[in-house]
N, C-alpha and C positions, 0 to 999 in steps of 0.2 A: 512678736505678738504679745499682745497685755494677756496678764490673769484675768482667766475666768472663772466665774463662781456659780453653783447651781445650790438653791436652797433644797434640801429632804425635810419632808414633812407627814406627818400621823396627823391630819387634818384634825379627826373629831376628840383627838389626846390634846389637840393646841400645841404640838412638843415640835422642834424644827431644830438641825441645824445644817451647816453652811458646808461647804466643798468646796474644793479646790478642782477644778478640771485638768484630765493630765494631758494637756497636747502636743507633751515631747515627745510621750510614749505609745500616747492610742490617738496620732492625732485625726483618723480618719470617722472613729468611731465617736472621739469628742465634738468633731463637726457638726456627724449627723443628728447626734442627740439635742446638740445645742439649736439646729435648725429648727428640731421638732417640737420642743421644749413651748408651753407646758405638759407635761406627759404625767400620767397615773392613771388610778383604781382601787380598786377593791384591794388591799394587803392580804397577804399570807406569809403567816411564820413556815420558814422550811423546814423538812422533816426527814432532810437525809443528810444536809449539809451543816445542821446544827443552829448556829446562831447568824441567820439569815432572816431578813424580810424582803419582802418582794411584790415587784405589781408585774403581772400581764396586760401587755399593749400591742395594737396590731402591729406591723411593721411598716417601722415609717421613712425609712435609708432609701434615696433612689436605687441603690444597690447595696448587695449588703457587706459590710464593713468587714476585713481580714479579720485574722485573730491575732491580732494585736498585744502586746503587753499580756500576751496569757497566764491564767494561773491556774492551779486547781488546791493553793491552800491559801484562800484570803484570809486578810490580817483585818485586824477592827477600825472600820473606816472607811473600805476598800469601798468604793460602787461598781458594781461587774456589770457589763450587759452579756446576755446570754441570748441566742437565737434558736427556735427549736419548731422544728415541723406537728402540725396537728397532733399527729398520731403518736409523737413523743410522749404529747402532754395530754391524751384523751384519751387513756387509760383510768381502769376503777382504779386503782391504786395509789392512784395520783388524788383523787377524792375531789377532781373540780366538778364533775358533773357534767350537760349538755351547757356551753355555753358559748354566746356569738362567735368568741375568740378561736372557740375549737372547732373547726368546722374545717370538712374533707377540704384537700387542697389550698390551704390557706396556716402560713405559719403565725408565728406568737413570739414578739420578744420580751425577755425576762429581763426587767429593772432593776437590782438589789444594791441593796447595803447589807453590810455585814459589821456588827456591834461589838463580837467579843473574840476570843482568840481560839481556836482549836478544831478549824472546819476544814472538810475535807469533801470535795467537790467530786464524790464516789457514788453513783446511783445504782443499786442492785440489779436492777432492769436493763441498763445500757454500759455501766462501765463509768471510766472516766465520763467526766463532763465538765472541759475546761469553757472557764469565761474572761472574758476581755475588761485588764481594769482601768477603766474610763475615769476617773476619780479617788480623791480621797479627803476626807474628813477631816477639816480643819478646825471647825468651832463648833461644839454644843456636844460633842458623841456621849460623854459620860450622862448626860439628861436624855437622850436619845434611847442610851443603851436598855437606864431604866425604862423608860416605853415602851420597848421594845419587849422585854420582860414581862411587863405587866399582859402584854399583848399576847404572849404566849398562853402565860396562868389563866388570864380572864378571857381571852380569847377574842379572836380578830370581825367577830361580825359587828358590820357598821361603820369600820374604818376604812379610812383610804391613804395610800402612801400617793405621795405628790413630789415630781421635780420639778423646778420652776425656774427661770433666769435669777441670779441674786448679784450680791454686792460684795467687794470686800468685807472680813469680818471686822469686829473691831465696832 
């Protein structure tokens, strides 16, 4: 199989960079994503696992993918998918609100990248929460990371994180 490459993008920062897909290690999960691809939304900085962004998407796998390549201490670069029932994510404390995504009987997969190093994939509410790592970061993270950054301080209304089919870097 040839290299595949998925661009990440902070659409309204202009800030992108490139992936590498891992289809040795999650090759069931890099399929589905790669079928489904263009995939995003709305970003969110995460607020348990530390230096994490992420879009919620509905679920788009004919079936959903093992747990694969599991982690629950991603490194800077990593792109996790993560699958999670409604009611997971449709608590106040989660702070999304009423939204399409969250609705009875109908789950939510989580797209992330992870920018810097020291995360821990621990939710008070549930315990572990391992994810599947589908990728990793091959060109642009250090301009990312700053985005990323700034996206916390200034904060995420109006942005959208985007994965997209890409190219070799370079």
């Amino acid at each position: 199989m040839t290299d595949r490459f998925v661009d990440v993008s902070l659409d309204k920062r202009g800030v992108r960079c490139t992936a590498e897909l891992l289809d040795d290690r999650a090759p069931v999960t890099c399929e589905a994503v790669w079928q489904a691809l263009p995939l995003g939304g709305d970003v969110y900085h995460a607020k348990y696992a530390r230096n994490e962004i992420y879009a919620l998407v509905p679920p788009f796998a004919a079936q959903e993918p093992p747990l694969e390549n599991p982690t629950v201490t991603p490194i800077p670069g990593d792109l996790c998918y993560f699958a999670f029932s409604d009611t997971q994510l449709g608590t106040a404390s989660h702070g999304y609100g009423p939204q399409p995504t969250l609705r009875a009987g109908h789950g939510v997969v989580d797209l992330a990248l992870f920018y810097e190093r020291n995360n821990l994939l621990l939710n008070g509410d549930t315990g572990w929460v391992p994810g599947i790592v589908w990728g990793t970061v091959v060109e642009g993270l250090d301009r990312m990371a700053d985005a990323c950054q700034d996206l916390w301080r200034a904060g995420a209304a109006g942005e959208t994180l985007t994965f997209r089919r890409g190219g070799a870097p370079g």
